[in-house]
Phi, psi and omega in degrees: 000147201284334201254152193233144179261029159006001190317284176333293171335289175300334177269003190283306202296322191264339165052074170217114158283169184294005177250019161247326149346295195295270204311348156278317205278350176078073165208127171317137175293339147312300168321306170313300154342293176296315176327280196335307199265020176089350181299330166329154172242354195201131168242156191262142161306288156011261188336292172326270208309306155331316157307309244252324205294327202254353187245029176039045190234188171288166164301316204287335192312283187284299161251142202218120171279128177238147155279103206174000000 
């Protein structure tokens, strides 16, 4: 897949785990997981911006288009 999930990063960065990301953000921590490792096939904007809110960060933060 073309879009790459910087997820791992930003919370490294921000030095939050995943079960707590997942417990602000309303989402199972499995669902957050499949994000995390890129598995996803659809993220809800919802979600997105929720992410982006607690983890004070951008959409470009978290995802990245590689061409290839």
């Amino acid at each position: 897949m073309a879009i790459i999930v910087n997820l791992d990063v930003m919370m490294a960065k921000r030095k939050i785990s995943l079960n707590e990301l997942a417990e602000r953000v309303g989402i199972t921590n499995s669902n957050l997981s499949i994000l995390k490792t890129g598995k996803a096939k659809a993220i809800r904007f919802s979600t997105l911006e929720s992410i982006c809110k607690e983890l004070n960060c951008q959409p470009g933060d978290i995802l990245e288009y590689e061409d290839g």
